[in-house]
C-alpha angles and dihedrals in degrees: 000000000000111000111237081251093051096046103077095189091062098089077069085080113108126171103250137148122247117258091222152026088212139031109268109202092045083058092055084052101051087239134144121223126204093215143354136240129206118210107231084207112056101002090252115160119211130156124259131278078266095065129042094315097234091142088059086042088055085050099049094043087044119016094237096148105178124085139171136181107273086249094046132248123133127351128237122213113205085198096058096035087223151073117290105222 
């Protein structure tokens, strides 16, 4: 676990409310998704790496790097490839 000092990308955070209850692309899919990810960044909202993948989608067409479960709870850094804590 990367400590909030040591992720650089962490001063990206900003308090702002999720776009969506649901993921969108995987509705215009017709997919299901196991979980869903909020982007610290922007308040998109994309399922997990165990769905269709469409959070890390957001981060590699954005650079968004920092994620949380749509209800909270801890927060992801693609940079990093680990959990801000």
């Amino acid at each position: 676990m990367v400590s909030k000092n040591k992720c650089t990308h962490y001063s990206q955070v900003k308090a702002i409310q999720p776009k969506s209850s649901v993921c969108e692309e995987c509705v215009k899919q017709g997919l299901d998704w196991v979980a869903l990810r909020k982007c610290l960044v922007c308040g998109n909202v994309g399922c997990c790496d165990s769905s269709a993948g469409h959070a890390r989608k957001h981060f590699q067409e954005t650079k968004h790097a920092l994620i949380t479960p749509l209800k909270g709870g801890w927060v992801w850094c693609y940079e990093c490839d680990d959990y801000v804590e």
